[in-house]
Backbone bond lengths (Angstrom), bond angles and torsions (degrees), N, CA, C in turn:
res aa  C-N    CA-C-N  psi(-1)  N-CA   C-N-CA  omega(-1)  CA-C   N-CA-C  phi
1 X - - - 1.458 - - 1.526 108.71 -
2 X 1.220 112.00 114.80 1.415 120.87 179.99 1.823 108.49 -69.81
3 X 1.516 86.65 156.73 1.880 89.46 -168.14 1.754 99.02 -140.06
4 X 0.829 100.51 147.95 1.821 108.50 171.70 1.566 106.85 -107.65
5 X 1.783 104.40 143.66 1.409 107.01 165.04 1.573 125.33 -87.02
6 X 1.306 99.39 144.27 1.538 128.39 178.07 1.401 99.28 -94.58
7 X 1.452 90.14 173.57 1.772 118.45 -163.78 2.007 84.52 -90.09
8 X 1.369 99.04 142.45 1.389 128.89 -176.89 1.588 119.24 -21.53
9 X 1.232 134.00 113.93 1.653 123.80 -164.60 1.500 116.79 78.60
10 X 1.240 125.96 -11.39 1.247 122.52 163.51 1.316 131.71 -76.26
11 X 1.675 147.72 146.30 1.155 128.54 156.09 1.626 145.27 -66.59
12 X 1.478 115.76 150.54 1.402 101.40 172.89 1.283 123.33 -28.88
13 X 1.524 109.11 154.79 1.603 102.52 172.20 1.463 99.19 -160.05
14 X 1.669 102.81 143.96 1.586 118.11 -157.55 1.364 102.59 -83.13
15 X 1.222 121.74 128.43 1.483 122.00 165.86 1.500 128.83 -66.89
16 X 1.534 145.66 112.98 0.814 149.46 167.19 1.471 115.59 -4.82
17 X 1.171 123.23 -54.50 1.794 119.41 177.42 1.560 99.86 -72.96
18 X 1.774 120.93 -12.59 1.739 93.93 -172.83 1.557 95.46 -77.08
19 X 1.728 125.96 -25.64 1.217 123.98 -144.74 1.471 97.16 -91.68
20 X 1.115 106.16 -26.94 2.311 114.67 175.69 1.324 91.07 -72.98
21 X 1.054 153.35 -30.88 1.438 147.51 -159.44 2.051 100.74 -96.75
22 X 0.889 109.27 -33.31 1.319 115.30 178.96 1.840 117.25 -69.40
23 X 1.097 73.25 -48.68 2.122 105.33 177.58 1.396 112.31 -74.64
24 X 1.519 115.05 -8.69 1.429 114.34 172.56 0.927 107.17 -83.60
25 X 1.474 129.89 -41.87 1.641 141.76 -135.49 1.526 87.42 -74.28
26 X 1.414 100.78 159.21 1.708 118.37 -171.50 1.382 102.50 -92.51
27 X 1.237 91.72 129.87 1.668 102.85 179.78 1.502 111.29 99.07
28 X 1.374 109.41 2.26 2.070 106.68 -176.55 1.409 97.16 -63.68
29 X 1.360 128.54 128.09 1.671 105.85 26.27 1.583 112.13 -132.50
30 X 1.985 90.67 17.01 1.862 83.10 176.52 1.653 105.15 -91.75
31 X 1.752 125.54 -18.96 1.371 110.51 151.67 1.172 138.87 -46.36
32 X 1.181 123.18 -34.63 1.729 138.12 160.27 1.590 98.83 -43.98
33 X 1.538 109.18 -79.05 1.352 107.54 -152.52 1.990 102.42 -53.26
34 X 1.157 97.63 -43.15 1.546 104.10 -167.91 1.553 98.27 -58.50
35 X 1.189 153.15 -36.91 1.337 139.95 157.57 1.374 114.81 -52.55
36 X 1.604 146.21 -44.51 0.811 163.08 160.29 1.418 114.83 -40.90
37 X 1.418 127.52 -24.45 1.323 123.09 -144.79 1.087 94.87 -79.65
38 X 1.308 145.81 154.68 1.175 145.80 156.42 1.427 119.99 -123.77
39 X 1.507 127.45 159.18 1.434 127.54 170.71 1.490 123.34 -160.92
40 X 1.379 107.84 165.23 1.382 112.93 -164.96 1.536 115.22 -91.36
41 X 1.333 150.42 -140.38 1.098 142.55 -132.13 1.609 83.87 -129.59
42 X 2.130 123.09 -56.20 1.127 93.18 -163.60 1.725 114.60 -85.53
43 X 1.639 127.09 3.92 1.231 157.37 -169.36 1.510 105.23 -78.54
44 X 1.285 104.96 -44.46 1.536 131.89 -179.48 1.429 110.54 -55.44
45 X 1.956 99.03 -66.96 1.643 113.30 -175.33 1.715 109.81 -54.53
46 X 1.372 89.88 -26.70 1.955 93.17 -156.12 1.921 88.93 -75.78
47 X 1.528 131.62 -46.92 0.989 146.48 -179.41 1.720 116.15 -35.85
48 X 1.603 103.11 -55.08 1.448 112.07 -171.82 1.760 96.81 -107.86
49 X 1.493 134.75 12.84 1.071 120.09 -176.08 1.548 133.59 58.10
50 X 1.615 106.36 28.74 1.981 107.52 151.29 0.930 91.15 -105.55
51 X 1.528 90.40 -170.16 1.686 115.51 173.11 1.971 103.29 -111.07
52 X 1.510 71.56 150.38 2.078 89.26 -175.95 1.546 111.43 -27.27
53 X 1.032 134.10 -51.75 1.228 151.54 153.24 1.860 108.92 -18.31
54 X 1.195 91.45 -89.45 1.474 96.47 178.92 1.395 112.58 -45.01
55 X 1.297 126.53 -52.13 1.369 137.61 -148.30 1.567 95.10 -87.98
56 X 1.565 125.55 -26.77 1.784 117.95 165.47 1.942 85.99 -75.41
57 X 0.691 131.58 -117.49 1.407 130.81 -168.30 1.412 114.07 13.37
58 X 1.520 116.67 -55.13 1.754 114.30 175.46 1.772 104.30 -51.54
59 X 1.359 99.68 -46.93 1.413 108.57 -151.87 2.038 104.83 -69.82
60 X 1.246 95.28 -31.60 1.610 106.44 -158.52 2.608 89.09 -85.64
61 X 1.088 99.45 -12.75 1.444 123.41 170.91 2.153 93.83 -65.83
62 X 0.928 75.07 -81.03 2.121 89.13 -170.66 1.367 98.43 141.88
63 X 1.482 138.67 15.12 1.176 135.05 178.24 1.346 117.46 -56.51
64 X 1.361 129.92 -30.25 1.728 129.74 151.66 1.843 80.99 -148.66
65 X 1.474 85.44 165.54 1.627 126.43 172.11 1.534 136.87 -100.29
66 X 1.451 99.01 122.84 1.599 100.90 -157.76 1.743 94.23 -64.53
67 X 1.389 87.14 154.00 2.057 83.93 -177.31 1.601 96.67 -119.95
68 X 1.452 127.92 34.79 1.384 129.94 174.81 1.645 115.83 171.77
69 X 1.336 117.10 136.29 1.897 105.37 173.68 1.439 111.21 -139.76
70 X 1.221 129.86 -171.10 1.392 114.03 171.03 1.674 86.91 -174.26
71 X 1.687 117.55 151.85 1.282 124.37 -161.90 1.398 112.91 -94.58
72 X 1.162 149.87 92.83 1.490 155.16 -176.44 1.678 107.02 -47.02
73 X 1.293 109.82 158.24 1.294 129.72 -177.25 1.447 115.86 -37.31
74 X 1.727 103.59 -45.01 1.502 112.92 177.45 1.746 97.36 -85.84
75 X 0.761 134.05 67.86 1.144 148.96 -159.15 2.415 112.26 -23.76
76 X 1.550 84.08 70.93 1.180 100.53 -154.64 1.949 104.62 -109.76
77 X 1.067 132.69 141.63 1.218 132.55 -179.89 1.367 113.86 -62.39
78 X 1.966 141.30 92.49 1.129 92.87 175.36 1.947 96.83 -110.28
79 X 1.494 113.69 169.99 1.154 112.80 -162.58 1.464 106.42 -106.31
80 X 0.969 127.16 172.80 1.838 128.15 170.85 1.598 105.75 -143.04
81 X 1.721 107.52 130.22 1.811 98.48 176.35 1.521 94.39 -106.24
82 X 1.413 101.24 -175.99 1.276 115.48 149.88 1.308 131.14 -59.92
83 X 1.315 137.77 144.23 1.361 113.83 165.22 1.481 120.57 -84.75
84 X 1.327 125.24 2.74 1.324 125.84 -162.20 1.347 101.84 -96.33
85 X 1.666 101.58 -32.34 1.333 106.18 -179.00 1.610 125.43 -67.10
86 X 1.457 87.90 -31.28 1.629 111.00 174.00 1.461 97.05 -50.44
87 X 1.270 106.58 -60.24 1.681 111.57 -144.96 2.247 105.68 -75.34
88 X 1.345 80.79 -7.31 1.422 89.34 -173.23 1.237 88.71 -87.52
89 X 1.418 146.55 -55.18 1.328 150.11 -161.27 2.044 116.99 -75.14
90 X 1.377 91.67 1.29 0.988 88.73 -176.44 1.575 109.24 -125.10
91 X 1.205 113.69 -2.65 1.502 150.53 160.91 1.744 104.82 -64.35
92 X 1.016 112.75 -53.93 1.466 131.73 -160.73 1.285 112.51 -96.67
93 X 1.572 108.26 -15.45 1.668 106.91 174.27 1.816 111.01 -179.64
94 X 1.721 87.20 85.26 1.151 106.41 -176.78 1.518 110.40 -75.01
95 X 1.427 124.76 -11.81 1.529 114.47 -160.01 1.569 84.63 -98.49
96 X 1.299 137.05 20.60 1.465 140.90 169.26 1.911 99.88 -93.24
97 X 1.000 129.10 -25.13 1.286 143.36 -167.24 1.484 127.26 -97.03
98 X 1.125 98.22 -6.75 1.791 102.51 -172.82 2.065 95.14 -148.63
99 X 1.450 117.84 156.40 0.943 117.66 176.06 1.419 136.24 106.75
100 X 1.475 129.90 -140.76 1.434 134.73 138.49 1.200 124.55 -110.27
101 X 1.045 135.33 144.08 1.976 132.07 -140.86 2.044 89.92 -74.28
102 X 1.131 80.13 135.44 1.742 82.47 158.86 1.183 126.89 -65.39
103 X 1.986 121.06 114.17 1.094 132.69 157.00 1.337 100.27 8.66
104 X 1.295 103.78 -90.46 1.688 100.75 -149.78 1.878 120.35 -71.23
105 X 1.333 97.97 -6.42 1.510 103.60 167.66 1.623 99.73 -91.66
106 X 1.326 133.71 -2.14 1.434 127.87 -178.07 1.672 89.03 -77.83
107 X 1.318 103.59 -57.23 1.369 117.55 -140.09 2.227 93.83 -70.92
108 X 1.529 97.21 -23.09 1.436 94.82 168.99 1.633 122.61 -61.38
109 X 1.288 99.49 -36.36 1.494 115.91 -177.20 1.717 115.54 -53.28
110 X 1.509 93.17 -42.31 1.420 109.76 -161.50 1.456 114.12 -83.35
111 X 1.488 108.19 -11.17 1.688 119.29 -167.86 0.993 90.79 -121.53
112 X 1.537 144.77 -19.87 1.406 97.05 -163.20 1.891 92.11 -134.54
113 X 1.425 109.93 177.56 1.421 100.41 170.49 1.576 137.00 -94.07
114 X 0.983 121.28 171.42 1.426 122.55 -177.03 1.289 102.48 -49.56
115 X 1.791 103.15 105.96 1.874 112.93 164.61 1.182 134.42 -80.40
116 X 1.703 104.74 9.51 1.605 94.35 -174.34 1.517 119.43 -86.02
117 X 1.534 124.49 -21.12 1.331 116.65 136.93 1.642 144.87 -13.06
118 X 1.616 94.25 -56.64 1.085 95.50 -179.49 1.582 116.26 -100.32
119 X 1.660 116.40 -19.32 1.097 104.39 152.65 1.544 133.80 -48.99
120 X 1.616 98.40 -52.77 1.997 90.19 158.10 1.042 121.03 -43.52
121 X 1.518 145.08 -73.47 1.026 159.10 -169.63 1.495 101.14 -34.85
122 X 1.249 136.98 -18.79 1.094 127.33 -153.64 1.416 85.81 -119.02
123 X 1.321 125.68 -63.00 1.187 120.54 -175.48 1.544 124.51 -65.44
124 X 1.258 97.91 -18.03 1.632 106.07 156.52 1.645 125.12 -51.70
125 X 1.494 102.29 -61.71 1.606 118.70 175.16 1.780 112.81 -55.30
126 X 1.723 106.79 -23.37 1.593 93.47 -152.32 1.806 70.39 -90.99
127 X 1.000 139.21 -43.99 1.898 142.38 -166.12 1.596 81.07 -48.94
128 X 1.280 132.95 -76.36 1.462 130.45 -156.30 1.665 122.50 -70.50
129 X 1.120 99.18 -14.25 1.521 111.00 168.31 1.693 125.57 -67.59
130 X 1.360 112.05 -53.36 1.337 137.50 -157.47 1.272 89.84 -111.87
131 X 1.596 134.42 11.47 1.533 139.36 173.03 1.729 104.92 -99.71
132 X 1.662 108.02 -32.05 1.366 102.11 172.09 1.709 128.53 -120.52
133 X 0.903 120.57 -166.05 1.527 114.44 166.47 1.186 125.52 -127.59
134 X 1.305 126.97 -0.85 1.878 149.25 -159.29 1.599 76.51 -94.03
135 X 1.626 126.76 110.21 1.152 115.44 144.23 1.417 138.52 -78.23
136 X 1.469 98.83 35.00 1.891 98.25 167.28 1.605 94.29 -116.68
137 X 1.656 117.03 -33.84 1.734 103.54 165.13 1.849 107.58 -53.57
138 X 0.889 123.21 -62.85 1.614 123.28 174.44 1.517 107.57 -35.85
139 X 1.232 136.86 -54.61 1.175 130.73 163.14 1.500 130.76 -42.20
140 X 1.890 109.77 -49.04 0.874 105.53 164.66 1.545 136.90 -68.44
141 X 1.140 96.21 -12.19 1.725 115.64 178.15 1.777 99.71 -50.20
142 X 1.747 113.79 -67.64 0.949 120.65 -167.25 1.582 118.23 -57.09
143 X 1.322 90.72 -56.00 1.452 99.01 177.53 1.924 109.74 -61.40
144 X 0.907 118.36 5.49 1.565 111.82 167.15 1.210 126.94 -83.62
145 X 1.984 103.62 -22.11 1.938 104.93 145.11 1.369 139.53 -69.09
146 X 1.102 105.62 -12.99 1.601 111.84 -176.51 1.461 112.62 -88.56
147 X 1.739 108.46 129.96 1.450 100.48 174.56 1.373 114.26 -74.63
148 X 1.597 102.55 -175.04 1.517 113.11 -165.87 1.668 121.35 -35.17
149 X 1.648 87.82 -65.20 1.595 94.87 -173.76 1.690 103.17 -64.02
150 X 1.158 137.84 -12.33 1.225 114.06 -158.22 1.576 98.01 -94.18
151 X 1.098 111.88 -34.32 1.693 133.71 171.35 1.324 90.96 -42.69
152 X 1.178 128.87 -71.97 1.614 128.69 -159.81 1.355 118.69 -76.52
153 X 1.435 108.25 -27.46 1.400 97.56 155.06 1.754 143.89 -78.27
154 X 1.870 93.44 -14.08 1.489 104.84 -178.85 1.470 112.42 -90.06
155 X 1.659 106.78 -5.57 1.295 107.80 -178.86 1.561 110.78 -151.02
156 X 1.589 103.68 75.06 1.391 97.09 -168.92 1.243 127.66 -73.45
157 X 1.507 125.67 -7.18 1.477 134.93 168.13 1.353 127.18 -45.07
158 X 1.396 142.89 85.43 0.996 142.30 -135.99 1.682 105.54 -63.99
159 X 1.249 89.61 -37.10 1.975 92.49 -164.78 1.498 101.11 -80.58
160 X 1.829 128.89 -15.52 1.497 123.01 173.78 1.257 87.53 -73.48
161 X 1.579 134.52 -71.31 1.318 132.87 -137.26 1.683 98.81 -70.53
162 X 1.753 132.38 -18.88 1.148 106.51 166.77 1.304 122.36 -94.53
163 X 1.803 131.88 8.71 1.229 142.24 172.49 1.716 95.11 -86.85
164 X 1.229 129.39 -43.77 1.297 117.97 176.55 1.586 124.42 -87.14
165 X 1.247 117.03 -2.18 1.452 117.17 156.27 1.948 112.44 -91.23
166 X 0.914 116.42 5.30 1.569 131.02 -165.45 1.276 102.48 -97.81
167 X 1.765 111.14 -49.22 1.475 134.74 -165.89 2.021 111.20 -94.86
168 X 1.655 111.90 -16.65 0.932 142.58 170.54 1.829 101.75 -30.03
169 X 1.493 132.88 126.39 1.074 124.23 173.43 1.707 107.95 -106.77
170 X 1.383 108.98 168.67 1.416 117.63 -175.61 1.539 111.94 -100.97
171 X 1.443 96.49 110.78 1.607 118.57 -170.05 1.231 121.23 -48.94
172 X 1.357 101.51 -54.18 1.720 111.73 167.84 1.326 125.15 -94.59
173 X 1.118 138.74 -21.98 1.565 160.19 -156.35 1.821 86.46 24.16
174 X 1.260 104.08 95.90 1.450 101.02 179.24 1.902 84.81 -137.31
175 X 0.998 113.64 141.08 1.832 99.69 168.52 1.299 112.40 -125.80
176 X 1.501 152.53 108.08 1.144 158.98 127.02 1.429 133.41 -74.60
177 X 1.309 117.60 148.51 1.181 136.98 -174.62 1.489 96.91 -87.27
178 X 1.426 132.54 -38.53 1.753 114.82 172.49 1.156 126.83 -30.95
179 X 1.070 136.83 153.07 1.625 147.29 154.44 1.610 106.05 -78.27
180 X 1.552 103.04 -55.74 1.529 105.00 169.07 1.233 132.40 -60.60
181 X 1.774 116.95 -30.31 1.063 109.84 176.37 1.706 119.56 -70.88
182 X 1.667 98.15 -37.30 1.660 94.33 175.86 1.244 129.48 -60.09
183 X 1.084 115.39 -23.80 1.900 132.25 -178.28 1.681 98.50 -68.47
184 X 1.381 115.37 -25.10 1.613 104.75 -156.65 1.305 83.01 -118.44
185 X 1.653 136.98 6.33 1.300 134.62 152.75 1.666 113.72 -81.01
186 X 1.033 96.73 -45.31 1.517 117.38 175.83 1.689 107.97 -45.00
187 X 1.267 119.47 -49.91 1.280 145.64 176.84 1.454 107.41 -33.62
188 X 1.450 98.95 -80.34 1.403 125.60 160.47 1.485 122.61 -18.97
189 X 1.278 128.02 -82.01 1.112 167.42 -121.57 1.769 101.58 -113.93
190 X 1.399 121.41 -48.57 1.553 121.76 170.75 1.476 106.81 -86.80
191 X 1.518 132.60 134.61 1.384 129.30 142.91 0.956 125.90 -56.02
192 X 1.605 137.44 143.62 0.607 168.17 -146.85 1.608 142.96 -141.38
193 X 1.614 94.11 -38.96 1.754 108.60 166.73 1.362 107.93 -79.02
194 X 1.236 123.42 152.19 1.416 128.95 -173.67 1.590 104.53 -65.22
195 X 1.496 98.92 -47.07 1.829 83.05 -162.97 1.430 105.04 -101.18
196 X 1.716 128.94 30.97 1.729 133.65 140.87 1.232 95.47 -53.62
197 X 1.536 104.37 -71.57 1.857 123.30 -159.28 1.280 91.20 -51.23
198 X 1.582 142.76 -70.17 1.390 126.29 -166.15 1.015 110.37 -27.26
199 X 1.819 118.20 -60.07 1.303 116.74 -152.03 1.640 123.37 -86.18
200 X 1.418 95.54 -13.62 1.702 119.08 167.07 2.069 107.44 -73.36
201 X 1.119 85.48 -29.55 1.574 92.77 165.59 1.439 137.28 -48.59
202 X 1.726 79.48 -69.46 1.429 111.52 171.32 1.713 117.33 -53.57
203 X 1.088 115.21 -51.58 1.432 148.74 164.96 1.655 96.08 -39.32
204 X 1.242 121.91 -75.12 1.538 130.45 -168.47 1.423 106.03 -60.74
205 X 1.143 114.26 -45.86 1.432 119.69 -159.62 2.298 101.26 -77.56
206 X 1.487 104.26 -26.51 1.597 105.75 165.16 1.502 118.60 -72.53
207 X 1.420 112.38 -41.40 1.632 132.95 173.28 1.933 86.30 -57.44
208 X 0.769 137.71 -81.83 1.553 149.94 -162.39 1.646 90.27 -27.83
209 X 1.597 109.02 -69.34 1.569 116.14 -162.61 1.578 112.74 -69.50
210 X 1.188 121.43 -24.14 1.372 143.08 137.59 1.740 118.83 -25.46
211 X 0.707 110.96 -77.47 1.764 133.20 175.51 1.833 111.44 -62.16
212 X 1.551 94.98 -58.15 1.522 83.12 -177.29 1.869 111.09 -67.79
213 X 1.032 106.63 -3.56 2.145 111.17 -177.04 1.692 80.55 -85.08
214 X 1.239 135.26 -54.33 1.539 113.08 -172.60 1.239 131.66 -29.75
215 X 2.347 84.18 -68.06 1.469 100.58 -167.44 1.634 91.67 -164.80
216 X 1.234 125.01 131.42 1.649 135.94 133.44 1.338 118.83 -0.20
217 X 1.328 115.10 106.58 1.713 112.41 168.17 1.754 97.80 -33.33
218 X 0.920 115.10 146.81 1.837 117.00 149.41 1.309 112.50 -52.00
219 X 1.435 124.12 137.27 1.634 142.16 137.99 1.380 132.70 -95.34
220 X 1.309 102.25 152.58 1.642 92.63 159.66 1.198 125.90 -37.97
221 X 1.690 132.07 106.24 2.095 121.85 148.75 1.455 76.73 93.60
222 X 1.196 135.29 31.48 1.711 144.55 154.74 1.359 134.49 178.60
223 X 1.705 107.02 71.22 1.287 146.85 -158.17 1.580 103.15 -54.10
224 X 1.285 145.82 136.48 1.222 123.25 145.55 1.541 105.60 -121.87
225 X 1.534 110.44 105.37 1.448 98.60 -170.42 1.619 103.29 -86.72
226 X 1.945 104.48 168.71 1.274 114.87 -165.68 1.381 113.51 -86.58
227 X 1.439 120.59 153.69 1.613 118.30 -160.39 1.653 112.60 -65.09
228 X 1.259 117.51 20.36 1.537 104.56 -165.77 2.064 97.02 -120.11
229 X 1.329 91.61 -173.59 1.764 95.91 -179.45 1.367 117.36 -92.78
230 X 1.529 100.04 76.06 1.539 109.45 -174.37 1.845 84.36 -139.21
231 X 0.902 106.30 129.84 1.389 132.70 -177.23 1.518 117.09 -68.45
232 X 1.227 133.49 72.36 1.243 157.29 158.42 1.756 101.46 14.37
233 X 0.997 144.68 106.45 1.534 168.93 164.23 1.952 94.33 -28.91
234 X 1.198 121.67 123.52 1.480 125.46 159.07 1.701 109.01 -61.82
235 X 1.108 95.06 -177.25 1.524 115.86 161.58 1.470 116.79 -71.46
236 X 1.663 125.70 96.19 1.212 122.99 165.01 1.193 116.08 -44.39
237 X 1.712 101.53 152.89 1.720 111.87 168.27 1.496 129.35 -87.87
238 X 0.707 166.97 107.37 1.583 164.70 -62.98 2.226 76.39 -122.67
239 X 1.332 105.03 137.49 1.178 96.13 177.33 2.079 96.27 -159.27
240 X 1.447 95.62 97.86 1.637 85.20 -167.51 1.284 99.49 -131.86
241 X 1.672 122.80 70.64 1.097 167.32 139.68 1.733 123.94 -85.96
242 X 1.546 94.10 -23.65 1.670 100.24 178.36 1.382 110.07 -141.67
243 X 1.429 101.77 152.30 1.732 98.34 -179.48 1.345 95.46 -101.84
244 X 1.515 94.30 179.99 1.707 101.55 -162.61 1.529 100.66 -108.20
245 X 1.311 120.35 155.79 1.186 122.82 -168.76 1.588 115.29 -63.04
246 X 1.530 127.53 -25.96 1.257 134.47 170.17 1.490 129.33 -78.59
247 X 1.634 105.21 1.89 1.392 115.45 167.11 0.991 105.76 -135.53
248 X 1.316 116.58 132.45 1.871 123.38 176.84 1.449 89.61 54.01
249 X 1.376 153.68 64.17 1.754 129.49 167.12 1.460 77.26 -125.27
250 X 1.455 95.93 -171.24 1.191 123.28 -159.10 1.874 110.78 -108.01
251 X 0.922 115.58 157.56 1.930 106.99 175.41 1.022 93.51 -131.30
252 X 1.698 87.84 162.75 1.712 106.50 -145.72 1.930 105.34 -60.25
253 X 1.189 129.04 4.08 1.449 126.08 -171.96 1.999 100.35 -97.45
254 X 1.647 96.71 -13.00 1.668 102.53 -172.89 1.574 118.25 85.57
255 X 1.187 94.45 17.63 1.848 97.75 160.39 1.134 111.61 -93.29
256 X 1.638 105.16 157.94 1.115 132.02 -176.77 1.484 116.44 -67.93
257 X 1.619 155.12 114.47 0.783 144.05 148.47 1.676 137.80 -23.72
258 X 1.198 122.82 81.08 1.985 112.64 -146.26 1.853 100.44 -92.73
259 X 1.337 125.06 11.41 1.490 126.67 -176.23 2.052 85.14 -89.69
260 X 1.140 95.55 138.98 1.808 110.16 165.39 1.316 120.66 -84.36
261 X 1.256 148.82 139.03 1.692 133.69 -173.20 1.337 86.56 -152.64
262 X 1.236 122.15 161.76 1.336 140.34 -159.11 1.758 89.53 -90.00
263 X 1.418 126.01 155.86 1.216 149.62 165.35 1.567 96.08 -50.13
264 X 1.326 83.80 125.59 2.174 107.28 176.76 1.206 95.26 -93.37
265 X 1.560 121.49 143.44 1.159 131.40 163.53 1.419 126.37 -51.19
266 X 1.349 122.76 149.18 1.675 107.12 179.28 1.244 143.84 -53.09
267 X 1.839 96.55 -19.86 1.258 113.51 -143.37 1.959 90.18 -97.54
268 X 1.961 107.53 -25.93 1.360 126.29 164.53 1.766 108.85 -56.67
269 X 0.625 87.21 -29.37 2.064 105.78 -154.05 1.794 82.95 -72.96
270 X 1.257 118.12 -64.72 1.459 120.94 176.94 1.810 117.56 -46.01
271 X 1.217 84.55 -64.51 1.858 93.96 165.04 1.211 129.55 -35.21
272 X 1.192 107.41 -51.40 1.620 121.52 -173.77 1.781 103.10 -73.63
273 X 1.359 116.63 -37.23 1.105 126.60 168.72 1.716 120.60 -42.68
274 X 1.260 97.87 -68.57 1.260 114.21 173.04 1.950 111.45 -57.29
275 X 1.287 122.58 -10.40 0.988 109.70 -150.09 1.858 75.09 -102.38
276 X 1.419 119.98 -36.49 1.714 128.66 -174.80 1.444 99.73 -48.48
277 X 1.497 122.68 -46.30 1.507 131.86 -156.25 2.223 98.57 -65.49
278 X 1.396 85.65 -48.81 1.780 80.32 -171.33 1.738 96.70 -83.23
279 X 1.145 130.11 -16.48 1.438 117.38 174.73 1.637 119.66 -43.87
């Protein structure tokens, strides 16, 4: 479902032709819901016919991808799929469903780690990608998996890496007051295996060459504002009392930035400021 941007702190909001286009489709409005449906692990098993057991094992495999999670009291991952996806996956490979697990899906289990992370992660980025058209939001999409240092090293330009942490979207839109819960969101949500990050790399660094052929990160006293209805930033006031979030600042998990960069001008230092407020 396509969404249009709003003015700074506001939420998405559906455009009238996405919602006539939805309302056409044959079969609205139990086709809607049935794309929509979602379910949990023991909802799931009962759906495609294993048991909970089996059906975390397919899932913790990469056999389909959770498309949503949220952290429980015991501050525990639980996941939610699609059901369509289910029903497609179980369509497509029934001899996964009945029996003793296949060898070579055993032997997946046993080598490698729990993919449903990164299956989200992926299907997260491809929903937010093909949701906009600003290829420096698409950039920032990617770069919203990479932790700190890897961010700063894939994009050492101070004024891209603080237009794309600015433009950066929220992976989970989950909001808590925990400390614990964010760390085990954080978890989630950053890669972690070496060769995700390669390929989230690789990925960022094409989105990058992409974006800069559009348009120029913004600078100080030479604005390039972004194509949507967010109201283009004035001329900051020289304010060098604060650093800016793209040097020495902090990322969104509250680490410390550990790369060194030469002292930003004041008049940057303000900018970058202003740029944290609409992030």
């Amino acid at each position: 479902m396509r969404t249009v941007s709003v003015a700074a702190g506001g939420r998405p909001r559906v455009a009238r032709e996405e919602i006539d286009r939805l309302r056409s489709g044959a079969g609205f409005p139990e086709s809607l819901r049935n794309q929509l449906w979602v379910v949990g692990t023991a909802e799931g098993a009962q759906l495609i016919g294993v048991s909970p057991a089996r059906f975390a094992r397919l899932a913790r495999a990469g056999c389909f991808a959770p498309v949503r999670f949220y952290v429980n009291r015991y501050r525990a991952v639980v996941w939610h799929y699609l059901a369509s996806d289910l029903v497609e996956f179980a369509d497509a490979s029934p001899e996964l469903l009945t029996g003793r697990t296949d060898p070579a899906l055993r032997m997946e289990l046993e080598e490698r780690d729990d993919q449903r992370a990164g299956s989200w992660r992926a299907r997260r980025l491809g929903q937010l990608t093909v949701l906009t058209e600003d290829p420096w939001e698409r950039a920032a999409a990617v770069a919203a998996v990479l932790p700190v240092d890897q961010l700063a090293d894939a994009v050492p330009d101070p004024y891209e890496r603080a237009y794309v942490r600015a433009l950066r979207p929220d992976l989970a839109g989950i909001r808590t007051d925990s400390a614990a819960a964010r760390e085990v969101i954080e978890r989630v949500t950053l890669a972690v295996d070496a060769d995700e990050i390669g390929r989230h790399r690789e990925r960022l660094a094409a989105a990058l060459a992409a974006a800069r052929e559009a348009r120029p990160a913004p600078k100080p006293g030479g604005h390039v504002p972004r194509p949507a209805a967010v109201p283009a930033p004035g001329p900051a006031p020289d304010s060098p009392d604060t650093e800016p979030d793209a040097v020495g600042g902090r990322s969104p998990g509250g680490e410390r930035e550990t790369q060194e960069e030469p002292a930003a001008p004041a008049g940057l230092r303000g900018w970058l400021r202003r740029l944290r407020l609409i992030a």
